[in-house]
C-alpha positions in Angstrom: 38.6 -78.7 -41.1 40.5 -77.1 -44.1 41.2 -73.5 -43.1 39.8 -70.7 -45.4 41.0 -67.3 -45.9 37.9 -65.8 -47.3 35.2 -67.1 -44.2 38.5 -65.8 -42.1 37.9 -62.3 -43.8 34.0 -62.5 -43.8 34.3 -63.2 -39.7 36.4 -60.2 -39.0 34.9 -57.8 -41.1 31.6 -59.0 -39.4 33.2 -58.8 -35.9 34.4 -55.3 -37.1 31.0 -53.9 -38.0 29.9 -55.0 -34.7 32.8 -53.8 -32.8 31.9 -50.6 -35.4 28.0 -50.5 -34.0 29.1 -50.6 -30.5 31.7 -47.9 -29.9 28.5 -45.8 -32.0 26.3 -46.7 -29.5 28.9 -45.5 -26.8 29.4 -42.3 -28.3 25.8 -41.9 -28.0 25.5 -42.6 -24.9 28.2 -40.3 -23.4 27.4 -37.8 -25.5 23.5 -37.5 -24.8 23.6 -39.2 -21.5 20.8 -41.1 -22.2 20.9 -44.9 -22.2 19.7 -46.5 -24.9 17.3 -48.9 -22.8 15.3 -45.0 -22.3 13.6 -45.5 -24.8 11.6 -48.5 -23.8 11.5 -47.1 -20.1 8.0 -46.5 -17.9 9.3 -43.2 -17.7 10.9 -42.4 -21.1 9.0 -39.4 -21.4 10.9 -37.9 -19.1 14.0 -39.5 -19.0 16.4 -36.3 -19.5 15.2 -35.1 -15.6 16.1 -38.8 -14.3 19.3 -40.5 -12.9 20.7 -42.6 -10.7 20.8 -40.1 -7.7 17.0 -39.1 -8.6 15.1 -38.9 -5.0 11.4 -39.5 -5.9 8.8 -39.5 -9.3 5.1 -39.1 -9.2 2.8 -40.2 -11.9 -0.1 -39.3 -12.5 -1.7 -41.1 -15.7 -5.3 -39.4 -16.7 -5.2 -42.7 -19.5 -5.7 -44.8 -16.9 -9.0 -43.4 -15.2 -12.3 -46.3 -15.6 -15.3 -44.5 -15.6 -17.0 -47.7 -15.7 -15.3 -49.7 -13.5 -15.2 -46.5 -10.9 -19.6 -46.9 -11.0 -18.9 -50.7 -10.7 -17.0 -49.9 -7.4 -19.8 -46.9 -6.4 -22.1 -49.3 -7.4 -20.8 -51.4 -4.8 -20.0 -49.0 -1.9 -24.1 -48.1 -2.0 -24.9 -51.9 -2.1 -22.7 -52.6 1.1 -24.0 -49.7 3.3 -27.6 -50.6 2.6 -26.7 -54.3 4.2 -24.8 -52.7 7.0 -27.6 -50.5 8.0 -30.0 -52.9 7.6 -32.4 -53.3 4.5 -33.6 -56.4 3.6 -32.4 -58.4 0.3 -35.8 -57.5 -1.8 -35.1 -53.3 -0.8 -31.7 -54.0 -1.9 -32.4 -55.1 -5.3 -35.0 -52.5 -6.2 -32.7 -49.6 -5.4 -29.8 -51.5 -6.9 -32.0 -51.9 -10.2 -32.1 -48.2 -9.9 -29.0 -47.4 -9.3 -27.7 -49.7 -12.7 -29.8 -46.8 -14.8 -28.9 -43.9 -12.9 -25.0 -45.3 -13.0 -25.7 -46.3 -16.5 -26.0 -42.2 -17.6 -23.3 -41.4 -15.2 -20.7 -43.7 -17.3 -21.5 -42.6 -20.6 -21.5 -38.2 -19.2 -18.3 -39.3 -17.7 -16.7 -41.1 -20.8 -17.9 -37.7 -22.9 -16.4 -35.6 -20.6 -13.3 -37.1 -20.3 -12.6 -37.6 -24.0 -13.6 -33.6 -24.3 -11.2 -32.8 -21.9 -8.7 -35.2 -23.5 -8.5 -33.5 -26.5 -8.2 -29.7 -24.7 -7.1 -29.6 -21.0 -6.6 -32.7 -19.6 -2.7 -34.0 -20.3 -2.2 -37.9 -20.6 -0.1 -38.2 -17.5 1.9 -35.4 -14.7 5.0 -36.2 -13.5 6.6 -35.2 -9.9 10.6 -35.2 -9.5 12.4 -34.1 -7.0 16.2 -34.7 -7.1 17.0 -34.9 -3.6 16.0 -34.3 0.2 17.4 -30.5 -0.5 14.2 -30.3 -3.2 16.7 -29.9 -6.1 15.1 -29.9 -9.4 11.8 -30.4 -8.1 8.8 -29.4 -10.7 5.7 -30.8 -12.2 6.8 -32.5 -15.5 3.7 -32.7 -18.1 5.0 -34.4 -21.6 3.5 -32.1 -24.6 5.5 -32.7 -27.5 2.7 -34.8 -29.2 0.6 -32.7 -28.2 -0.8 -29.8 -31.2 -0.1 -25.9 -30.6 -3.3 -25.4 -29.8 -3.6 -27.8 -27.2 -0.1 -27.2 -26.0 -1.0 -23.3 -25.7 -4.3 -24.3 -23.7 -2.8 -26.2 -21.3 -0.5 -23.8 -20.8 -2.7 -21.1 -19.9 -4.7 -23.2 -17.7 -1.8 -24.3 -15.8 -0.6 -20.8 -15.1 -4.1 -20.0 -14.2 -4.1 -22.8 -11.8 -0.3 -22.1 -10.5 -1.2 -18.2 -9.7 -2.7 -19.2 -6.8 -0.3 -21.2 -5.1 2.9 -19.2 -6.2 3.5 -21.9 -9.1 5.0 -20.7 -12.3 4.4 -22.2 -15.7 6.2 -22.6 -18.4 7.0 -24.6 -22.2 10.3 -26.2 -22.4 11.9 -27.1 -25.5 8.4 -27.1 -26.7 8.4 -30.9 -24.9 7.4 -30.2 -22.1 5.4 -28.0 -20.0 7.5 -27.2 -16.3 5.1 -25.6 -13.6 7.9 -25.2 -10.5 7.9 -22.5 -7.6 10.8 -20.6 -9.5 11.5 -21.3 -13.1 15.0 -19.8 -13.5 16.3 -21.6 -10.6 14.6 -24.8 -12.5 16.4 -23.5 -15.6 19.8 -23.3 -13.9 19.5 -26.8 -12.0 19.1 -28.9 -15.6 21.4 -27.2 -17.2 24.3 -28.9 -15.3 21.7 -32.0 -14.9 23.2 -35.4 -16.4 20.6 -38.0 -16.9 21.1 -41.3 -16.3 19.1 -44.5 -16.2 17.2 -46.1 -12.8 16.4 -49.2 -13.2 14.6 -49.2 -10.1 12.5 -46.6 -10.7 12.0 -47.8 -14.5 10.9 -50.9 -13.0 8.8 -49.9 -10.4 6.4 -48.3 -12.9 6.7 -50.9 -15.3 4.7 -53.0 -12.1 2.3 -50.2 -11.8 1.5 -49.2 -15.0 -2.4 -49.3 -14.5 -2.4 -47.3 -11.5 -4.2 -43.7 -11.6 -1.5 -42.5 -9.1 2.2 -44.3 -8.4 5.1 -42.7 -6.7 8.3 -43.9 -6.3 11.0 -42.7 -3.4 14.4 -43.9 -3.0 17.8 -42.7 -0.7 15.4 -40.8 1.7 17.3 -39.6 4.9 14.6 -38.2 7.2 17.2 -36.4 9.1 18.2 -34.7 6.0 15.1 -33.4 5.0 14.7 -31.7 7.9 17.7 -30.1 7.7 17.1 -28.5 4.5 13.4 -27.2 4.8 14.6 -26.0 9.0 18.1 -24.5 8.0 20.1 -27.2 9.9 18.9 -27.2 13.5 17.2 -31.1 13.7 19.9 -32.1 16.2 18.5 -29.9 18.7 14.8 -30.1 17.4 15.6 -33.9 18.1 16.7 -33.6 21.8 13.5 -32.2 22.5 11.5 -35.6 21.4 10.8 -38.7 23.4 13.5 -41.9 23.0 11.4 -43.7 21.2 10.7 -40.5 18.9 15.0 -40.8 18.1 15.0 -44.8 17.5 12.3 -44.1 15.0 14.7 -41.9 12.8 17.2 -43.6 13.4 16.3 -46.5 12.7 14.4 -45.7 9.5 17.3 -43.5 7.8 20.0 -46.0 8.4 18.1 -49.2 7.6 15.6 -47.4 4.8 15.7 -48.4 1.1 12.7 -47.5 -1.0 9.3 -46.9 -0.7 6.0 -47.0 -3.3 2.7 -45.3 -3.5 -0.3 -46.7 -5.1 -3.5 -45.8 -5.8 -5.9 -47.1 -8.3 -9.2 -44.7 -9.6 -11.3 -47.6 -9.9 -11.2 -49.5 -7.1 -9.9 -46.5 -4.8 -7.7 -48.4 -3.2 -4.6 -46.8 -2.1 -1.5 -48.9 -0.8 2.1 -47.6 0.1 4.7 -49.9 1.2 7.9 -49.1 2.4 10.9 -51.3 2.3 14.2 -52.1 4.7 17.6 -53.4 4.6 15.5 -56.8 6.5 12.8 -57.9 8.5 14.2 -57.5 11.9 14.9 -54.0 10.8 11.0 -53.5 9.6 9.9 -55.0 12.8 12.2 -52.4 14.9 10.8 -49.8 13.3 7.1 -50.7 14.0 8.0 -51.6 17.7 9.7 -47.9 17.6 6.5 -46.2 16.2 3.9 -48.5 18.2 6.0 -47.1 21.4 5.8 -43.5 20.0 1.8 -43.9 19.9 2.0 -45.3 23.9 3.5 -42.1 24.7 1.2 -39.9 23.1 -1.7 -41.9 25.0 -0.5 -41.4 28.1 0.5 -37.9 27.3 -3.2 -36.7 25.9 -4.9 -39.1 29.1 -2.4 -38.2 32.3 -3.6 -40.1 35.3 -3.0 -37.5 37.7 -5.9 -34.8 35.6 -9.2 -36.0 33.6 -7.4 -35.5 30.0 -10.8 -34.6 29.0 -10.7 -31.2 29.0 -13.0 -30.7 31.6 -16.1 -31.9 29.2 -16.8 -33.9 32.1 -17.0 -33.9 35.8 -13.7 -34.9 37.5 -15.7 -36.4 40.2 -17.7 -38.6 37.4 -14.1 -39.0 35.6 -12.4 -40.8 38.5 -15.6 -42.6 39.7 -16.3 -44.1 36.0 -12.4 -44.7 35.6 -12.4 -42.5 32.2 -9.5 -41.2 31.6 -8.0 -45.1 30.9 -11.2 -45.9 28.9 -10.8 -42.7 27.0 -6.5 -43.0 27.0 -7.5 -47.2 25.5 -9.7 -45.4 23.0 -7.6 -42.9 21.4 -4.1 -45.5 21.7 -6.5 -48.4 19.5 -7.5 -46.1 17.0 -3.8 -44.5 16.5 -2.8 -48.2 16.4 -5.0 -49.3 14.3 -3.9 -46.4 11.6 -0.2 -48.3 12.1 1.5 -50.4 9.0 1.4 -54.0 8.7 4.6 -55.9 8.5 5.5 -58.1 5.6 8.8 -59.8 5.8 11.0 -56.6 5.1 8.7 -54.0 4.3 6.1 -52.1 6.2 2.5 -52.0 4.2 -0.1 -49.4 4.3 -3.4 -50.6 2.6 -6.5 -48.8 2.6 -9.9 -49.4 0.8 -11.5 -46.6 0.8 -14.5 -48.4 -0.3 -14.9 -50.0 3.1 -14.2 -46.4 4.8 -17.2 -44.8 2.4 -19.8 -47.4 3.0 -19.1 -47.1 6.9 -19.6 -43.3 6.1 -22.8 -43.9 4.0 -24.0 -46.0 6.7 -23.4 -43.0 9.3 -25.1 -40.5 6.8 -28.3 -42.5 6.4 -28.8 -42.8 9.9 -28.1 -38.9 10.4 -30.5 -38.2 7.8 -33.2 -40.4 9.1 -32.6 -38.8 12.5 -32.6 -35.0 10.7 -36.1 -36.1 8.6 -37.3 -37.6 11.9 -36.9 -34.2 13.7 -37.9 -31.8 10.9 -41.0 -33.7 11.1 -41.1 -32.4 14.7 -40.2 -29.2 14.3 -42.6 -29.1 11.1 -45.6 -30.3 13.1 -45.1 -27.8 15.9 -44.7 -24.5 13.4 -48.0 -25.7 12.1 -49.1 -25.4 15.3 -47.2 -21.8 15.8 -49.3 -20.8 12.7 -52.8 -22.2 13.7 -52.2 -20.2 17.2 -50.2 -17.1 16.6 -50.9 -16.4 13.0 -49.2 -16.5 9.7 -45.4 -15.3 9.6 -44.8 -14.0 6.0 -40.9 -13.8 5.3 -40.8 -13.1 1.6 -40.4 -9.6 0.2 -40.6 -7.5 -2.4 -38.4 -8.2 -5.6 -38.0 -4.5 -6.0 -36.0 -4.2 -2.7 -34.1 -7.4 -3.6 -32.8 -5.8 -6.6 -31.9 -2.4 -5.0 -28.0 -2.0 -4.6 -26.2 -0.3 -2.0 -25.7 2.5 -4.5 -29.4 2.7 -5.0 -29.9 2.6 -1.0 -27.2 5.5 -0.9 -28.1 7.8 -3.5 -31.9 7.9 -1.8 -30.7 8.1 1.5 -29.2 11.7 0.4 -32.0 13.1 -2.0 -34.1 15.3 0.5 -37.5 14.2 1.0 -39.9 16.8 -1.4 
C-alpha cells in the first residue's frame, strides 16, 4: 500500500475532532456533574437530587393509573367472592351482566376525572429521596417545568394546603420543581453542597418498572444506623434489651444487605417488594432469624404457666380445652404466614390484594345477610311494640331544628310577659 500524506492528514484531523468532542463532553461533565447518559435515565427528571451515595427514590407516576383495567380487576374481585360464598353459575352471570354497565359508567367518570385533574392538580409523577439513613435531603420532588404558570401556581397552592397539616412546607424551585420537605431552608442548604451523580442501579431499576403506579428503590441501608439517627445514638443499649434472635436479625440483614424494591401496580393491586442479599445462604439466615423472632413472640403472648387469654375465658375451661397452645399455634401460623418467601438470594413479599378483598367481600356479604336477617327480627317485633303499646312519634318540629343556641339563649333571658 503506497503511503499517502493527505488520508494521513484527513485521519488525524478526524482523530482530533474526536479527541476535540470528547474532552467537551468531559468539561461538561465535571462542570455540571451530570452524566451525560441523564438524559435518557428513568429518573432524568430529577437527576440533579441523585448520586451514587443516594439511599432510596419513590415514584409515584399518576400517567400510569388504568381506569379500565382497575374495573377489569374490580370486575373480577366481585366475580370471585360471589363463587366463594356460594352462588350458582346462572346468579353469577346476571349480576356480572350488571356489573359490565354499571363498571361501564364508572370507566368513562373515571377517565373524565382524571384527564380534568391532569390538566389542574394532579402532577404526572412525585418523587421521594432521601440521601441517607441520617434523612439528609429528604423531600417530595414533583417535576413542573413543563408544566404552565397557572398550573404550576395551582399545584402549588394545593400542596401547601395539603402540607399545613402535617408540618410540610411547600415550595417552587428554580421554577422546575416543586420541593414539599419538613424544613425548606435546611433543604436549601443540603443541595447547595449536593453533587449529582449517576446510579445506574437505581436508573435501571425503574427502567424495569416503568408501568408501575408505585416503585421504590432502597440501597446501602444499615438498620443499625437508622436507628441511631431518628433515637440520638442509643441502639446498642436498645439492642441488649431484645431477644438473640432479635440481634442475629440485624445483624445479619445490615452486613449481608444489598438492595431492595417496592412495587405496586393500580390495576391489578398487586403489591410485591423484594429484598436482596450478598447470597442465598445469607437470605435463608435471615428468614430462619425472623421465623425464630415470631416463635418467641408466640410463646411470649401464649405463656404456659397463665391462660394468655386475657381472662376472656375460664382458666379452668383454658387448661381443660388445652387453649392457650391452640390459641399460641393460631396466632404463630398467621405471623408466619405474613413471612417472605425465599428466592435464591432475595427475600419476596407478594401480595394480591385482590384475593385479600374478595375474602373480605365474602365476609361482608355474609355479615349483611346476618344484619338483614336480624333487622327483620327486630322490625317484626316493633311492629308488634306498635300494635300493643301505641305509636312512638320521634320527629319534630322544623322550627326547633332550626333554632340555634343563640336563639335558645336570648329566650331563655327575655322575662316571660
Amino acid at each position: 500500500m503506497i503511503f499517502s500524506p493527505i488520508f494521513s492528514l484527513r485521519r488525524r484531523a478526524r482523530f482530533a475532532v474526536r479527541s476535540s468532542v470528547a474532552v467537551v463532553a468531559a468539561l461538561f461533565t465535571l462542570v455540571l456533574g451530570t452524566p451525560a447518559f441523564a438524559a435518557d435515565a428513568a429518573t432524568a427528571s430529577i437527576s440533579p437530587f441523585i448520586n451514587k451515595d443516594t439511599l432510596a427514590v419513590v415514584r409515584v407516576n399518576f400517567d400510569n393509573i388504568d381506569v379500565a383495567r382497575f374495573a377489569e380487576t374490580l370486575d373480577g374481585i366481585v366475580a370471585t367472592a360471589l363463587k366463594d360464598f356460594g352462588y350458582d353459575a346462572a346468579s353469577v352471570e346476571k349480576i356480572g351482566a350488571e356489573l359490565d354497565k354499571t363498571f361501564a359508567a364508572f370507566v368513562e367518570d373515571g377517565k373524565t376525572a382524571l384527564a380534568e385533574a391532569r390538566k389542574t392538580t394532579l402532577p404526572g409523577e412525585v418523587f421521594f429521596v432521601v440521601q441517607s439513613t441520617k434523612g439528609e435531603g429528604a423531600a417530595f420532588l414533583i417535576p413542573v417545568g413543563t408544566l404552565s404558570d397557572a398550573q404550576r401556581e395551582t399545584l402549588t397552592a394545593t400542596a401547601k394546603l395539603a402540607g399545613q397539616s402535617a408540618g410540610f412546607e411547600a415550595a417552587v424551585y428554580q421554577k422546575r420543581w416543586l420541593v414539599v420537605a419538613s424544613d425548606l431552608k435546611a433543604f436549601g442548604r443540603y443541595y447547595k453542597t449536593f453533587k449529582p451523580g449517576d446510579n445506574r442501579k437505581i436508573d435501571s431499576f425503574f427502567k424495569r418498572n416503568g408501568a408501575a403506579f408505585v416503585a421504590g428503590y432502597c440501597g446501602k441501608l444499615r438498620i443499625r444506623s437508622f436507628l441511631d439517627a431518628a433515637n440520638g445514638g442509643t441502639t446498642q443499649e436498645m439492642l441488649f434489651a431484645q431477644s438473640r434472635s432479635v440481634r442475629d436479625a440485624l445483624e445479619i440483614f445490615d452486613t449481608t444487605f444489598v438492595d431492595a424494591g417496592l412495587t405496586f401496580d393500580a390495576g391489578t393491586c398487586v403489591a410485591r417488594a423484594s429484598f436482596r442479599f450478598n447470597a442465598p445462604v445469607d437470605a435463608g439466615r435471615l428468614l430462619t432469624a425472623l421465623q425464630a423472632i415470631v416463635d418467641e413472640k408466640a410463646h411470649a403472648a401464649f405463656p404456659d404457666e397463665t391462660s394468655g387469654l386475657n381472662g376472656a375465658v375460664s382458666k379452668k375451661y383454658v387448661d381443660e380445652f388445652k387453649l392457650t397452645p391452640l390459641a399460641r399455634e393460631l396466632w404463630r401460623g398467621q405471623m408466619r404466614s405474613q413471612l417472605p418467601k425465599q428466592n435464591g438470594a432475595e427475600l419476596v413479599f407478594e401480595r394480591d390484594l385482590t384475593k385479600a378483598a374478595a375474602k373480605a367481600s365474602g365476609s361482608a356479604a355474609l355479615y349483611l345477610v346476618g344484619l338483614s336477617a336480624l333487622g327483620q327480627v327486630v322490625k317484626k317485633n316493633v311492629q308488634n311494640l306498635d300494635a300493643t303499646d301505641g305509636e312512638v312519634d320521634f320527629e319534630f318540629d322544623e322550627e326547633d331544628a332550626t333554632e340555634t343556641p343563640a336563639d335558645e339563649a336570648e329566650a331563655a333571658e327575655t322575662p316571660a310577659e
